[in-house]
C-alpha positions as CSV (number, residue, x, y, z in Angstrom):
1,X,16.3,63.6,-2.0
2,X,18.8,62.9,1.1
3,X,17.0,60.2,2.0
4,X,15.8,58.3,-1.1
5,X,18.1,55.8,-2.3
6,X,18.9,54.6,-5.8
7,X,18.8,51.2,-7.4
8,X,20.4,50.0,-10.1
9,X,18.7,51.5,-12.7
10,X,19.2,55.3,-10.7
11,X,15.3,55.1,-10.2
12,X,14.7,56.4,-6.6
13,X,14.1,53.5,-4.2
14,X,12.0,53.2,-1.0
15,X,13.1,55.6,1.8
16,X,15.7,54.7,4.4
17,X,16.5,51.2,2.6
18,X,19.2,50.7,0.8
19,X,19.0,48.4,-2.3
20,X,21.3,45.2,-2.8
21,X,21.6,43.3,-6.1
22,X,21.0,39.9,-6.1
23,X,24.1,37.6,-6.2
24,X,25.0,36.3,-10.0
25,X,23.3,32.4,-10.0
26,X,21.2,33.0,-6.5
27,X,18.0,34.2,-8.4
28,X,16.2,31.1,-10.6
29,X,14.0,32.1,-13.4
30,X,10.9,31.8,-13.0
31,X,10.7,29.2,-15.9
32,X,12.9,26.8,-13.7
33,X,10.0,27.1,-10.5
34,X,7.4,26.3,-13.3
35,X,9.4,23.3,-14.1
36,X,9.7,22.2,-11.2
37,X,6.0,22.6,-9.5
38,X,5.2,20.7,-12.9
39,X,7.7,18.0,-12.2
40,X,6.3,17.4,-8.6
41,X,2.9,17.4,-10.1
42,X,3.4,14.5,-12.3
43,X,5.8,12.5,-9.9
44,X,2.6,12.6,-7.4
45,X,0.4,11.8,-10.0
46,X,2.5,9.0,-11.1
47,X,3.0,7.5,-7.8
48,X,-1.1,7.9,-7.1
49,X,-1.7,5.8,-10.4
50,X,0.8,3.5,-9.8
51,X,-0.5,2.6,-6.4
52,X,-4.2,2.5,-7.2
53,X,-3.1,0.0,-10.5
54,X,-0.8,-1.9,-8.0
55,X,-4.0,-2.1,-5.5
56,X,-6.2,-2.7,-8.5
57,X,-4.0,-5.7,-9.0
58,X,-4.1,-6.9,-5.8
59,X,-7.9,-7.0,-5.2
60,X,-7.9,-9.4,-8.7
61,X,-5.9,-11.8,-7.5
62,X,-6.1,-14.7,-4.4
63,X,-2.9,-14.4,-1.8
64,X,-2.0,-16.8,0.2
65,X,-0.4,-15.2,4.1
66,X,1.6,-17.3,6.1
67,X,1.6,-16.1,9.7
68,X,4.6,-16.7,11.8
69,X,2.2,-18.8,14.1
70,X,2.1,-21.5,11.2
71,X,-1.4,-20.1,10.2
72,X,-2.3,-19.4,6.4
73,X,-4.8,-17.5,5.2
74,X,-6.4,-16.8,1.5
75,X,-7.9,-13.7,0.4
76,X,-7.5,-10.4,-1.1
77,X,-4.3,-8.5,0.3
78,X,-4.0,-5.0,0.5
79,X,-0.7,-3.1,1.9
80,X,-0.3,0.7,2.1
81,X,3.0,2.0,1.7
82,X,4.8,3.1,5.1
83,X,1.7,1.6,7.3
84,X,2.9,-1.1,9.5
85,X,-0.1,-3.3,8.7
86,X,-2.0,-5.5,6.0
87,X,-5.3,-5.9,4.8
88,X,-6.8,-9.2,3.7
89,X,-10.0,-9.3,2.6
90,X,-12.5,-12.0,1.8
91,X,-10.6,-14.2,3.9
92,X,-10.7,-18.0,3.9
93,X,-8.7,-20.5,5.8
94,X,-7.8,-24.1,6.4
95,X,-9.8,-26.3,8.6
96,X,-8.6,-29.6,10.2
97,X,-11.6,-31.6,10.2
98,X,-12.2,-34.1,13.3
99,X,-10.3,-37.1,13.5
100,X,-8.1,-36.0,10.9
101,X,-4.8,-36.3,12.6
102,X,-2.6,-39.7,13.0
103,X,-0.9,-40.0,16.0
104,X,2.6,-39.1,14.7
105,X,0.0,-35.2,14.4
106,X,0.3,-35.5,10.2
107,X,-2.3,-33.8,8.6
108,X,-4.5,-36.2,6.1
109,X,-4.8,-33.4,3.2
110,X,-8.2,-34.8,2.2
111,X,-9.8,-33.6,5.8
112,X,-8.9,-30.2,4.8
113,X,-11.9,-27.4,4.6
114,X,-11.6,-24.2,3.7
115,X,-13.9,-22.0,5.4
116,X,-14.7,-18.0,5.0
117,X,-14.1,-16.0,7.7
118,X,-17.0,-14.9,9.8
119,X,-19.1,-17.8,10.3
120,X,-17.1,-18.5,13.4
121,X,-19.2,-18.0,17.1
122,X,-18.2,-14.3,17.5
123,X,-18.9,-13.2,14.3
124,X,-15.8,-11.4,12.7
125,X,-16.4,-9.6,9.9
126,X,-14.8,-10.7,6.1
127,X,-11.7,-8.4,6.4
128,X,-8.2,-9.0,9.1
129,X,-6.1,-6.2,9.4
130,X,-2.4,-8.1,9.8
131,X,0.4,-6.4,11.4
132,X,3.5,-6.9,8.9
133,X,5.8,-8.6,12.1
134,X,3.7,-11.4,11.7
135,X,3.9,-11.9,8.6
136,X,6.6,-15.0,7.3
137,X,5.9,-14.1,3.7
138,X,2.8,-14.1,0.8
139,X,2.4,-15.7,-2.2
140,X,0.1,-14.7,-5.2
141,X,-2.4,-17.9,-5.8
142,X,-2.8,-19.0,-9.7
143,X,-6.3,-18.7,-10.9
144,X,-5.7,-22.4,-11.5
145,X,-4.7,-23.4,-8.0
146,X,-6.9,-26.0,-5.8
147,X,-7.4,-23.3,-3.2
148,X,-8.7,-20.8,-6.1
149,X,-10.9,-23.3,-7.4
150,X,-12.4,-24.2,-4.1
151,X,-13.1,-20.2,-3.2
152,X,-15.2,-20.2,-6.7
153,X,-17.1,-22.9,-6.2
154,X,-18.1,-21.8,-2.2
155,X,-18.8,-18.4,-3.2
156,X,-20.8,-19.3,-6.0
């Protein structure tokens, strides 16, 4: 037995290594890493809820995006955390019709038209992915707004 060590407990230990205690405080229970994998669990689970209700939300309701450019458009906006880019879906915008403009370049509001995105000459499809630098800010539409109304009654 020269080279067998003991532990603790004087039962023989493996051969040629010595055996040290743990420090007092250094060793968690293993009720505390149960706790905690649980913890993480529903903090992921919380987060994933909250962003699907949060998208959820977002594709119910009209949004208004005002580009830095000066250009607004309407649809459904869609933003994933930590991406540097929007989505807007079912996209309309504002259309100056002909002959609309006075000299001073004032807009008549009554030769506005809204028109959905893609019946333009090359085709885009219903969806613009927005890079958030050129973005001035968003607004959330009522369902009672002019531009709401006027979406319903195209699409319909």
């Amino acid at each position: 037995m020269a080279n067998t060590t003991l532990n603790l407990n004087g039962a023989p230990g493996p051969t040629g290594t010595p055996h040290v205690p743990p420090r007092p405080g250094s060793v968690r229970p293993r009720g505390m890493r149960t706790f905690v994998k649980w913890f993480l669990v529903i903090v992921v689970i919380a987060v994933a809820a909250w962003g699907l209700s949060s998208y959820a939300a977002a594709r119910s309701s009209w949004q208004a995006v005002f580009l830095t450019n000066n250009q607004v458009y309407f649809g459904h906006f869609s933003h994933v955390p930590f991406s540097s880019t929007v989505t807007l879906t079912d996209v309309y915008y504002l259309q100056v019709a002909p002959n609309a403009q006075d000299l001073s370049g004032a807009t008549d509001q009554s030769n506005l038209k809204l028109v959905r995105l893609g019946s333009e000459i090359h085709g885009p499809t219903d969806a613009m992915v927005i890079p958030m630098g050129q973005i001035f800010f968003w607004e959330t539409l009522r369902p009672d707004s002019a531009v709401v109304a006027a979406i319903k009654s195209l699409s319909h």
